[in-house]
C-alpha positions in Angstrom: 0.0 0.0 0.0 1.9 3.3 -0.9 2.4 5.9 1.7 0.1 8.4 2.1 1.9 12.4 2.3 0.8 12.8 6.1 2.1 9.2 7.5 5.5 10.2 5.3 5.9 13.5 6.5 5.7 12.1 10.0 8.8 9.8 9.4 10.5 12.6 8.3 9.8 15.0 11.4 10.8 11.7 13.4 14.2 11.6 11.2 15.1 15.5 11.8 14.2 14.7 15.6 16.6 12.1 15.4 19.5 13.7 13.5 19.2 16.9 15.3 19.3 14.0 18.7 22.6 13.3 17.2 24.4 16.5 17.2 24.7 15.9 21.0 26.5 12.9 20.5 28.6 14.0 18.1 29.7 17.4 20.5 31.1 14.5 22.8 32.8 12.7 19.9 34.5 15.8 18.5 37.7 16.5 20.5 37.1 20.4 19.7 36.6 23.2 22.7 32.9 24.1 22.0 34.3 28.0 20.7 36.1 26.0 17.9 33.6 23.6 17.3 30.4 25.6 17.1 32.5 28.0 14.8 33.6 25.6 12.0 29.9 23.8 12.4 28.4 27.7 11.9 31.4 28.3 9.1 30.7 25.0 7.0 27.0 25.1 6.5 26.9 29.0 5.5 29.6 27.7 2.9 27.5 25.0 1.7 24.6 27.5 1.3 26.6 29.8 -0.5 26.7 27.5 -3.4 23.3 28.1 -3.9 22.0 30.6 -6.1 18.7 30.5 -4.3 20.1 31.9 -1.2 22.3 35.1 -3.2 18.9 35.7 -4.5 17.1 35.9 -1.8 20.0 37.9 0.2 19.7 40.4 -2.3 15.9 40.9 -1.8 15.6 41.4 2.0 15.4 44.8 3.3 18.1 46.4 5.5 16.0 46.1 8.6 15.3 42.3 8.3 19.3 41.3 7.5 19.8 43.5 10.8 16.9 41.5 12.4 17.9 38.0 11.1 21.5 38.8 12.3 20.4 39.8 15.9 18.9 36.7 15.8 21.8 34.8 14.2 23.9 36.3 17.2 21.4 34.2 19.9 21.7 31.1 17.4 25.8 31.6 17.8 25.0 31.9 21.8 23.0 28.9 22.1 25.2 26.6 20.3 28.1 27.8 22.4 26.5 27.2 26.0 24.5 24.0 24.6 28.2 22.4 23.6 29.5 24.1 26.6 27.4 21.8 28.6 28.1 19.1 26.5 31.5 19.2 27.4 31.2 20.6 31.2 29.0 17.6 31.9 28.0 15.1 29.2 25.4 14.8 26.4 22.5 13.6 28.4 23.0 16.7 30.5 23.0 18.6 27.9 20.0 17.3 26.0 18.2 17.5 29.3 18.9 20.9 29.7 17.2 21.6 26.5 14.3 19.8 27.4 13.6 22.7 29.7 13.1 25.1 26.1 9.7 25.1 26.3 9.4 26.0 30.2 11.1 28.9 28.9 9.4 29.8 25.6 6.1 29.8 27.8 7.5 32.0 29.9 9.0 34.2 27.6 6.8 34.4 24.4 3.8 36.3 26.1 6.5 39.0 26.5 7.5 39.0 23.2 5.0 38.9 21.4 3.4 41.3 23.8 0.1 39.3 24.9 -1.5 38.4 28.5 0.2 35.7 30.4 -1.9 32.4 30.6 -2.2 30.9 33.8 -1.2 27.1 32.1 2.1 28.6 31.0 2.8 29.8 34.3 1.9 26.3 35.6 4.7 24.4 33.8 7.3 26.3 35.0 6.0 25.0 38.5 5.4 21.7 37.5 9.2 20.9 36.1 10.8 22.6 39.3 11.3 19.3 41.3 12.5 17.8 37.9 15.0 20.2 38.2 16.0 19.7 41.1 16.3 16.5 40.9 18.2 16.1 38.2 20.5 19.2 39.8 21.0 16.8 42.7 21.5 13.7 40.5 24.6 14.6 38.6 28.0 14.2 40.2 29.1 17.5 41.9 31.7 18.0 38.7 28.7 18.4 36.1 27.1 21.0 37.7 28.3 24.3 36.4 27.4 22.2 33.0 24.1 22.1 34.5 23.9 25.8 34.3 25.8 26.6 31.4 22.8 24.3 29.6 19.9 26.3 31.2 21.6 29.0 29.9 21.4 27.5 26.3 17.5 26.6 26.5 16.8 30.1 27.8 18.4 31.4 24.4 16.7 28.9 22.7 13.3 30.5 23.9 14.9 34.0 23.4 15.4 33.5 19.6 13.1 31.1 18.4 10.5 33.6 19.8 12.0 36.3 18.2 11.5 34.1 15.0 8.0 33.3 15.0 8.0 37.1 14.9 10.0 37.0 11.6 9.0 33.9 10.5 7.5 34.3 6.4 9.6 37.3 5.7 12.0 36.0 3.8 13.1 32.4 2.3 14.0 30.0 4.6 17.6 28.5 3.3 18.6 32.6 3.1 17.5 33.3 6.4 19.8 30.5 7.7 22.6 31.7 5.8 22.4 35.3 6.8 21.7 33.9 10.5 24.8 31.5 10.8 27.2 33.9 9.0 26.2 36.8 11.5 26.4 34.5 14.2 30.6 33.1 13.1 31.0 36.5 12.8 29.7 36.9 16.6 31.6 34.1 17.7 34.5 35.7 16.0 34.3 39.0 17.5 33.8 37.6 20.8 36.5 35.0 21.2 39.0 37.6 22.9 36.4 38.7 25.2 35.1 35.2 26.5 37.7 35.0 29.4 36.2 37.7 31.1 32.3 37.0 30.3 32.2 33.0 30.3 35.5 31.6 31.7 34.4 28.2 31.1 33.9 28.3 27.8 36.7 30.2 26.4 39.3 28.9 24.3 41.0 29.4 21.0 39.6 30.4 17.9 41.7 29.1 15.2 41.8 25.6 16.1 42.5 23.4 12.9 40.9 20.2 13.1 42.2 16.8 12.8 40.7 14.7 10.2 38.8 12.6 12.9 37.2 15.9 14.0 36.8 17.2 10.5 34.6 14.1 9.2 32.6 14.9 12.3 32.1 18.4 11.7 31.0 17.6 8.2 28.1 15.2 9.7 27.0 17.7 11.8 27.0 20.3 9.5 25.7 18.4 6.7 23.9 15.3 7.7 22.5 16.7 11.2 22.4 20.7 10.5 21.1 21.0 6.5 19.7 17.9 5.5 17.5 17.4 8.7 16.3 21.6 7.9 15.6 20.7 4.4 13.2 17.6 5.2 11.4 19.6 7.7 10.5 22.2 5.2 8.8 19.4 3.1 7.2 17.6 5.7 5.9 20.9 7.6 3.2 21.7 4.6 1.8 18.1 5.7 1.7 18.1 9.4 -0.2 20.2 11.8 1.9 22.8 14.7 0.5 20.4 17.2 2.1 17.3 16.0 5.8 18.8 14.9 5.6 20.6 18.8 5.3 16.8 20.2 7.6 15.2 17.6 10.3 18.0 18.2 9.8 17.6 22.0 11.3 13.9 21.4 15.0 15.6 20.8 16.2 14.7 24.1 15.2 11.8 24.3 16.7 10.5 21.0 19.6 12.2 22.4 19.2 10.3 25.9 18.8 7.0 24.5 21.5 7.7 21.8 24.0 8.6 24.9 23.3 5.6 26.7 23.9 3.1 23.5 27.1 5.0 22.2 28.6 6.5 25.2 27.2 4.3 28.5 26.2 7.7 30.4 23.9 6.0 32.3 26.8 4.7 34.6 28.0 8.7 34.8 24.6 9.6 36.4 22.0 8.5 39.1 18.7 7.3 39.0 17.4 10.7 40.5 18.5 12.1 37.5 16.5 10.5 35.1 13.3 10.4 37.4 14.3 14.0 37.2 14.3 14.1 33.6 11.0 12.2 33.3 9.1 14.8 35.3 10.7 17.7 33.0 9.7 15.8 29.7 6.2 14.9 30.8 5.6 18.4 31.9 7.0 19.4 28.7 4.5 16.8 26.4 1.7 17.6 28.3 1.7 21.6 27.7 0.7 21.4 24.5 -1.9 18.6 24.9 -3.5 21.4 27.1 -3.1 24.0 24.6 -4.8 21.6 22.0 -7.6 20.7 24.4 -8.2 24.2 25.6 -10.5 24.9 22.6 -12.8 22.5 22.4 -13.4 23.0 26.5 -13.8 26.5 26.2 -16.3 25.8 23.5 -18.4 23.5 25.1 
């Protein structure tokens, strides 16, 4: 029986999930300092897009005051990636991808402010509800990880930050160009703040110009290529046959790809405490059942 377009589009969404479940694996794998790292991954796919005569296109079109926009917003992108492979390295990948997890806590929080519309008393609610998740999986990492801990709160907070700021954006311009303007404004971030990182975030600063090895380098090219563009491209097609509701819950399955993937490849589990996954269990059902509440909200209020 051939596939119908919805049931296919849902593989792919699962796929992206997956890949992008990957990149937190591969952080560990790459012997790179996360400045070095998160530079050449931001470097290679802006070089790949620039082969396109799409994106030149598209560059050309966009108003001054959407390239400064998109670049303000390339600058977050640049942030996140930093403090997200920060933690990667402070702690491990399941910390990490954990951290994440706490995205949408955040995005609840902060959208309304954004996007300048009334708090809602449900978005409040999760915040509350993934606090002892939190502190439980603060309290079930060894006393090392820790500061990795915070360094990936830090990373899901900008993850809120921009990808709100995006939905303001978002339909302004072609995606593939927006990428490219974002991820060269935010190498050239990361650039200008190299020399400036021992004084802002100690524990992430390192050199620059680090040439990769070629173990490294293969790396880099999978996650630039095989877990940064291709996974983007496939979500483009399979968005125009799913609905917000279902890519939210798919997308909310990140970390745990990126859990499971750490315990196959890398045997974290024996880094970290059962606490710390109970922990993680209250943060991720928390974070599945917001938008279950969001969908059902409707259909209560109309009754």
């Amino acid at each position: 029986m051939p596939m119908n377009d919805t049931r296919k589009a849902l593989l792919q969404i699962h796929f992206c999930v997956l890949l992008w479940g990957v990149t937190a694996i591969l952080g560990k794998l790459i012997t790179l300092p996360a400045l070095p790292l998160v530079w050449w991954r931001m470097l290679l796919v802006v070089a790949m897009l620039a082969l396109l005569p799409r994106v030149w296109r598209g560059l050309s079109s966009l108003s001054t005051r959407l390239v400064l926009g998109y670049a303000g917003i390339g600058a977050l992108v640049a942030l996140h990636w930093l403090t997200f492979y920060g933690a990667v390295k402070l702690a491990n990948a399941s910390v990490a991808a954990t951290c994440i997890a706490l995205a949408p806590v955040f995005t609840a929080i902060i959208e309304p402010w954004i996007a300048r519309r009334p708090f809602q008393l449900r978005e409040l609610a999760l915040g509350v509800v993934v606090l002892p998740g939190v502190a439980l999986v603060v309290g079930g990492v060894p006393d090392g990880m820790r500061l990795g801990v915070a360094v990936g709160a830090l990373s899901a907070l900008l993850v809120a930050i921009f990808g709100s700021f995006n939905k303001r954006m978002v339909g302004h311009a072609d995606p593939l160009t927006v990428t490219a303007l974002e991820l060269g404004a935010g190498t050239l971030t990361l650039t200008l703040l190299a020399p400036l990182l021992p004084f802002l975030l100690p524990a992430l600063a390192s050199d620059l110009w680090v040439l990769p090895d070629l173990h490294d380098g293969l790396l880099l090219l999978a996650l630039s290529g095989l877990c940064t563009l291709l996974p983007f491209a496939l979500a483009l097609v399979a968005l125009r046959h799913l609905s917000a509701y279902t890519v939210q819950l798919v997308t909310n399955l990140e970390p745990v790809y990126a859990i499971v993937l750490a315990m196959l490849f890398l045997a974290e589990q024996h880094e970290l405490s059962a606490q710390f996954y109970l922990g993680v269990t209250i943060i991720l059902g928390g974070v599945f059942l917001h938008p279950l509440l969001n969908r059902l909200r409707p259909a209560a209020t109309a009754s």
